[in-house]
Structures are given as structure tokens and as C-alpha cells.
N, C-alpha and C positions, 0 to 999 in steps of 0.2 A: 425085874430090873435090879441090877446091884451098885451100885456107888456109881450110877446116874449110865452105866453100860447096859447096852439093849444084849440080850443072846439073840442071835441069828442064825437060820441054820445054812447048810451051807449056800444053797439054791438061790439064799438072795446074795449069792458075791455076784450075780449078772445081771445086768443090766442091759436091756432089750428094748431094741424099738427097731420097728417095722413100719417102711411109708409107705405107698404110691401115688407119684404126683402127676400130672400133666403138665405141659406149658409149651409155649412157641419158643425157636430160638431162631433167629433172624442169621442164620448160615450166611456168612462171606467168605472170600477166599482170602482174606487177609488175616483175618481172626480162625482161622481152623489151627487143630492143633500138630498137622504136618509141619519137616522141615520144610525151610525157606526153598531147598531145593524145587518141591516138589510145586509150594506156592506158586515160583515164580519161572514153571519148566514153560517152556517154547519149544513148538516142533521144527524142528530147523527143516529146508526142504530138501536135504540129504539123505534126511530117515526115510522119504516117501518114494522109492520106485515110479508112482504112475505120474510125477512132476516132472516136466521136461525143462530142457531149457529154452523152450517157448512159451511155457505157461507162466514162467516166472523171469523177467529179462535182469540181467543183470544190472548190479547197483551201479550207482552213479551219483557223486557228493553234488546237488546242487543246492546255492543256497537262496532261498523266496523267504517274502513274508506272504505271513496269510494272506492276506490280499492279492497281494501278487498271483501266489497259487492258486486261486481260484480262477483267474483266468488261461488257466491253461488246462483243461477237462484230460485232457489226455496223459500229464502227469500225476493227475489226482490218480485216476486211474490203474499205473504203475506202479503207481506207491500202495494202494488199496490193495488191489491182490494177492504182494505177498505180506504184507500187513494181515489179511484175513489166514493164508496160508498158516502161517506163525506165531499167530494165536497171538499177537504184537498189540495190547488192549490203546496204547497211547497213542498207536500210529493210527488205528482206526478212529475210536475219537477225536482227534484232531483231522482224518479228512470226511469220516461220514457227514457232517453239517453241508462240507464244500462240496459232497458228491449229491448231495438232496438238491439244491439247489440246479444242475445241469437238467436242459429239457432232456436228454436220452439218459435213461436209464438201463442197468441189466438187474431183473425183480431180484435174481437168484443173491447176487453180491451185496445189493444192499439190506437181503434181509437178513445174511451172515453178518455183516457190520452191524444190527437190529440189534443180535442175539449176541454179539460179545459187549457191545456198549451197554443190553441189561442189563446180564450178568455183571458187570462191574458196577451199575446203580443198586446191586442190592435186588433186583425183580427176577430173580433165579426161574420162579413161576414161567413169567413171559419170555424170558429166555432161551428155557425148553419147549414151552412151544413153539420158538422159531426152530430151533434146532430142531425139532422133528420133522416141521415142514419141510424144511433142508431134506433132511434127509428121505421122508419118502419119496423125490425127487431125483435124489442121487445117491446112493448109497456107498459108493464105491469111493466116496474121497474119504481117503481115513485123517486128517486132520479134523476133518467135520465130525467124524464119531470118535476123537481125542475128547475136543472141547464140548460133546453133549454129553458125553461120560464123566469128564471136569465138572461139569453143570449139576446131573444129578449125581453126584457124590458131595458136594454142597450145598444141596437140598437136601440132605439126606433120605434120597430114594435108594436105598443100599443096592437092592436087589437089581434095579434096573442099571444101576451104575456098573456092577460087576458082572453086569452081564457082555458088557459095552467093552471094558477092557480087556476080559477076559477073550474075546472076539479082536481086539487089536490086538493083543500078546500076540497071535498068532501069522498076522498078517507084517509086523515088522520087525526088522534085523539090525537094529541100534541098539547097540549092548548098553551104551548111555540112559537112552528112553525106555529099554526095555527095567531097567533099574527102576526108572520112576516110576512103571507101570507097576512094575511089583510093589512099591512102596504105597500105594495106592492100594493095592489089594490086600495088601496086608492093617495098612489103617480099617480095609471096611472090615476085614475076617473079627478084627479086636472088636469092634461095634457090637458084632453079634453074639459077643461073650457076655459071661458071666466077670466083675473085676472083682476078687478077694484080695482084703488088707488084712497081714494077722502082725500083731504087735505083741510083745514079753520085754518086761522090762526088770530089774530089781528092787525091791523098797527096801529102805530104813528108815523107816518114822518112829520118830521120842515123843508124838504127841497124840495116838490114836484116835481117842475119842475128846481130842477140843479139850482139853481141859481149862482153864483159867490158873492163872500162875499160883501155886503151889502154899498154902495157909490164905487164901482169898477166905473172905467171911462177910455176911450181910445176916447181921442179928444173930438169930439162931443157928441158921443156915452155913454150912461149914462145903468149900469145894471137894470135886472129888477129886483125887490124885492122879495124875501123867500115869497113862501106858505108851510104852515103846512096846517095838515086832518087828520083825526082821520078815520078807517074803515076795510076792511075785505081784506084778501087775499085767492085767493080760486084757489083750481088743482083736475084735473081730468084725471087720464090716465087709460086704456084699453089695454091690449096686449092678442093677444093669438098664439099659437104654432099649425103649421098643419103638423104634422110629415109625411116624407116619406120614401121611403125605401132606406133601407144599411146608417142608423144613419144619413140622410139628412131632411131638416126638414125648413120650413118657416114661418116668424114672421107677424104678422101683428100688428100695434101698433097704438096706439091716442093718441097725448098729450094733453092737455086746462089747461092754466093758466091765471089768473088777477085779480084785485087790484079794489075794490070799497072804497071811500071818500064818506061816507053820508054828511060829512060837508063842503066837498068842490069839488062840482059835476064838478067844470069846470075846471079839471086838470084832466084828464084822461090817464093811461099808457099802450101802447097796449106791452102785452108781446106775442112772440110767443117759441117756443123749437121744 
């Protein structure tokens, strides 16, 4: 040590650190990091070919209170299907309580209303199991394999998500939705990456090694003098996501950061993070 400077050789200008963590992250569609687009897309029934216009009766502004509407089963009704069609989370919520309540039921509808009022509680889980049950029942309605696709892409089941849309890209022909489809695919292709950050910066530091201000003295003890240097700062980190099942999901990360002085090689800083 010379006038309280450590020599370093170069090896420690980096600073390294290596994690792997696990943890749950409670996936909703509101906190995902898509745009709002994609958040808040609806399949409108124009996308869909095998929607006629008896499966779906045209609108009509009436205006009921709750109360009122529930006695009328047969506009709940109306309003519920294309509600379910449309992937409409408010218009379901607000009739599935009134449609539980009628003695006739149909299993199929209300267990579509089931699986989007979940997914909006947060129970992604239960969700998808409705939606599959859906599904191995009917395969053929593609709004119902939009919103099981939506489903696990927010549980982060990557694989099975992009399998789902990947199989819808092909079956529709809205250049709109086919948009969001790809934005969707491309959010999960990023998942399965590798994310590299590399950072350069330029220093000029007058004070390298801490000095204490310039004739400081304690007895005998005399400080040591300011170095200044002129040079680079430079970072590298690496993370990536190995998702598992039911929205669990572990990180793996690298950090590297440090500090080169071409002009003044014998003050070296080791940083680590």
C-alpha cells in the first residue's frame, strides 16, 4: 500500500454476482406488461365466421335496474351470450349472479360466465379449468380458445398459451385481431429469451481513492493526497424467466459492473451488486 492506495490488478475492476431465485407472481391482466391494447382487446362478432345473426340478436338500448332485470330471464339471457362471445368481463359480472338464480339453466353458458368472472378475480387456476372443460366439449368456438389462450398467457403457461394462438392466427381474418394476436406472440417469444443490459459510460473523478480534504492531520497522522483519472465505466447484466406452472415462475440473473482510469491505473475500484 502506498499513501493509503491499494494496487489492484486489473481482474478486480468487476464486479459479479450471480442469482437464482424462485417466487410466485400473482399474474392478472391488468398488471401485465402488454399494451392497454392488447389488455383490453374484445373479440367483436365480426371476426368470427361461424357467428350468425341468430346466435347473436341484435342490440337494443333498454334501460332496467337490477332488479327489474332479473325478472325478465330471457333478456338476461340476450345480453349474456354476446357478453360471453366478446369476452365483455362487466357485462358478464353484472348478469351471471341474475342468471344463477333462474330455475333453467344452460351448464355450457354458465360455465363460460364461471371462467371469465375468475379470471377477473385473480383465480387464473380455476379459470382454466373451466375453459378446458369448455372446450373439450366444443372446440370449434374460437372466442372460447381467444379467452383460454388470454387465460394461460397470464398464468404464465407459455407453452400451452402459444399454442392456442398460434392455432387461432390461422383460423381468423381480422387484420385488427390478428395484430393482437401477434402482439401476444411476441410478448411470450420475449419471455423465452435471454434479457442483456450493457451500459458505458465516461468518468472524471478528482477524488479517486476518498481522500479527506487536502493537509487534514490527527497527531501524527498526516492524510493522503487526491488522485484524479480520467476513464470508462462499464455494466453488464443478464436475467432470464423459467416459468412454471399455476403463475410460478424463477429468475435467474447476472450482474458485472467497473470503473477503468487509463490515466491512472493504480487506483482501482472493485464494485460488486
Amino acid at each position: 500500500m502506498k499513501n493509503g492506495v491499494k494496487q489492484i490488478s486489473l481482474l478486480s475492476l468487476i464486479g459479479l454476482s450471480l442469482t437464482n431465485i424462485a417466487w410466485a407472481e400473482v399474474a392478472r391482466p391488468k398488471n401485465d406488461t402488454l399494451t392497454n391494447t392488447i389488455q383490453s382487446a374484445e373479440l367483436k362478432t365480426s371476426s368470427f365466421s361461424s357467428m350468425t345473426k341468430k346466435e347473436i340478436p341484435n342490440r337494443h338500448i333498454i334501460s332496467l335496474s337490477k332488479s327489474q332485470l332479473a325478472q325478465h330471464p330471457r333478456l338476461v339471457l340476450r345480453g349474456l351470450i354476446p357478453a360471453l362471445y366478446q369476452n365483455n368481463t362487466q357485462a358478464v359480472q353484472l348478469l351471471l349472479p341474475l342468471y344463477k338464480q333462474f330455475p333453467q339453466q344452460d351448464n355450457f353458458l354458465l360455465t363460460w360466465a364461471k371462467a371469465i368472472d375468475a379470471r377477473e378475480q385473480g383465480d387464473l387456476t380455476q379459470s382454466i379449468a373451466y375453459y378446458r372443460e369448455l372446450f373439450a366439449r366444443n372446440a370449434s368456438l374460437l372466442p372460447l380458445r381467444y379467452q383460454l389462450a388470454q387465460a394461460l398467457f397470464f398464468n404464465y403457461e407459455n407453452e400451452a398459451a402459444k399454442i392456442q394462438f398460434e392455432k387461432l392466427r390461422t383460423e381468423v381474418d381480422d387484420e385488427k385481431f390478428l395484430g393482437v394476436i401477434d402482439q401476444y406472440l411476441l410478448t411470450l417469444n420475449q419471455r423465452n429469451q435471454w434479457i442483456w443490459q450493457v451500459g458505458l459510460n465516461f468518468l472524471n473523478d478528482d477524488n479517486l481513492n476518498n481522500a479527506p480534504k487536502s493537509g487534514t492531520k490527527i497527531g501524527n497522522w498526516t492524510a493522503w493526497e487526491k488522485e484524479s483519472g480520467k476513464g470508462v465505466g462499464y455494466s453488464l447484466s443478464v436475467e432470464k424467466k423459467w416459468p412454471w406452472a399455476d403463475h410460478f415462475f424463477s429468475k435467474t440473473m447476472f450482474n458485472g459492473n467497473g470503473k477503468y482510469y487509463w490515466d491512472n491505473k493504480n487506483t482501482m475500484r472493485l464494485l460488486c451488486v
